[in-house]
C-alpha positions, 0 to 999 in steps of 0.5 A: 622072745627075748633071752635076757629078760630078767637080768640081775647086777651084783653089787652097786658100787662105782661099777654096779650102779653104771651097769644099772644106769646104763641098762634101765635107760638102754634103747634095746631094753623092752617093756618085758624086761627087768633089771634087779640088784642084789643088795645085803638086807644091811644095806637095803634097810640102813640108816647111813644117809649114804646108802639111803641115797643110792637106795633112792636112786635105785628105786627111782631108776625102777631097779628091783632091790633083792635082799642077799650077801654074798660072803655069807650066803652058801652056793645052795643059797646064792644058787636059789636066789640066782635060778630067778633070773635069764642073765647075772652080771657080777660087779662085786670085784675083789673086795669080797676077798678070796674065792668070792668069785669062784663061790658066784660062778658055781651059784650061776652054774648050779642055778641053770642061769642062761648067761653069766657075765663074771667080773673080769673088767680088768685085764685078759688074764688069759694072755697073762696066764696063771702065777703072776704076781697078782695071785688074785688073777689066779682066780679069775682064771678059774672061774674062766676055766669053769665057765668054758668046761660047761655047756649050760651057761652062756658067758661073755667076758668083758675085758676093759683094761685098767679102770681110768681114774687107777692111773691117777690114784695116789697110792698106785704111784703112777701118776703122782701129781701132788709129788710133781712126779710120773713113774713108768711101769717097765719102760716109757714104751709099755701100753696100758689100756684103760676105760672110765666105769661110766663107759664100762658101764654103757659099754657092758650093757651094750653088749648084754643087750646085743643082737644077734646076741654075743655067747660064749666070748671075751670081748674087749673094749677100750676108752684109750690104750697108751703108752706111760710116755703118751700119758706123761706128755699129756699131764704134761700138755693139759695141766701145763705142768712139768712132772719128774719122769722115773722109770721104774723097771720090772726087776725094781718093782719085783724087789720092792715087792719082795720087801712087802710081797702082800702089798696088793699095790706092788703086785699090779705095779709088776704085772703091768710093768711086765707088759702082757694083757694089759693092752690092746688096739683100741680100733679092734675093740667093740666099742670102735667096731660099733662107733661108740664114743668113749671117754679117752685119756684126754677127755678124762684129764680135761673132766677131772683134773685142773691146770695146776694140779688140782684135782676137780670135785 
């Protein structure tokens, strides 16, 4: 019998929906599982064209669509709607503000849930350890520490590095092609790991459906880990463009945060600068170890960004 066959997905966002993709097409996923989202009745019922397209994509992917909210529901309540299903797979992130992810993990808990995958697609919060500038890591943390105090709920924390497209965002100043500039966190020698949402996605769902089954473990993945040195020459390389290289050293970027310490922006600009658990050897990760092909920094910039600085719709 299998022992992930009724698995529900928090959220549809970027992530959610490759989640969702990636596990109804899966090979390993049989006639006797299903696959569930859990979405606000808002959503389910809006009028906005947007959502009504992801709806319909939803729907035709043959994803079962169950009405709840996370930020006002009770852990009682979450826990009712959660005690349905074998696995949960959290894709909610951050944005649904403090203690979110703390309020989940104890609705999984108290629901018996058999397997939880919590968000943690991000860096390895243990190697970081509590009180870094991004207090929101704290969190995660917790949640970490909630799940290995219990014996009920199987968990599996799939750690994935930076999200691929972050590099390049405007506003986290890493990558700023409109500016003809990149900037180093901490030093042209600091690596940052990094992996696109389609291949989390795949990666998550590979893992969720793993045999012999994976309990009770942070696995990592990686479509690429390099150096700010290795990403400058690459822009550089494949765009033919020559940016302005700054280096922005973590004593820089710990007064910049001074200056604006709730800028969320500057609080990942100092943990990455300051270089722990935010890399790691691409060839220990489950993706290499399973020869699965991923998505590294050079196919990204090919897909997504133009010689010439332009960015691809």
């Amino acid at each position: 019998m299998s022992h992930h066959h009724a698995i529900l997905v928090l959220g549809a966002g970027e992530l959610g929906m490759a989640v969702l993709r990636n596990l109804v097409r899966h090979p390993d996923l049989d006639a006797g599982m299903s696959v569930a989202v859990l979405l606000r009745p808002s959503t389910i019922n809006s009028s906005d064209p947007v959502k009504r397209k992801d709806v319909a994509a939803l729907r035709a992917l043959g994803v079962k669509l169950i009405p709840g909210d996370l930020a006002t529901q009770s852990v009682a309540a979450l826990a009712d709607v959660f005690s349905s299903f074998d696995t949960v797979i959290s894709c909610t992130g951050f944005a649904g503000g403090r203690d979110t992810q703390r309020k989940i993990t104890r609705a999984v808990l108290d629901a018996g849930v058999k397997r939880y995958v919590p968000w943690q697609f991000g860096v390895d919060y243990d190697v970081i350890g509590r009180g870094s500038a991004q207090d929101l890591f704290d969190e995660q943390l917790d949640v970490r520490d909630l799940l290995r105090s219990q014996q009920q709920t199987q968990w599996i924390i799939v750690s994935t590095g930076m999200f691929t497209s972050f590099l390049f965002e405007p506003s986290f100043g890493v990558v700023d092609l409109a500016g003809n500039v990149v900037h180093a966190l901490g030093s042209w020698d600091n690596a940052v790991t990094v992996t696109t949402a389609e291949d989390i996605g795949a990666l998550t769902s590979a893992i969720v459906l793993a045999e012999p089954a994976i309990v009770n473990q942070v696995v990592r993945v990686a479509g690429d880990t390099v150096t700010y040195r290795q990403l400058a020459d690459t822009v550089d390389t494949l765009l033919g463009v020559n940016l302005h290289r700054t280096e922005w050293s973590v004593p820089e970027l710990k007064r910049q945060l001074a200056e604006d310490p709730h800028d969320a922006i500057r609080k990942y600009r100092v943990v990455f600068a300051e270089g722990r658990g935010v890399s790691w050897d691409k060839q220990q990760t489950f993706n290499a170890q399973r020869g699965i092909a991923v998505c590294g920094l050079e196919d990204w910039v090919r897909e997504n960004l133009q010689p010439g600085h332009g960015v691809s719709g």
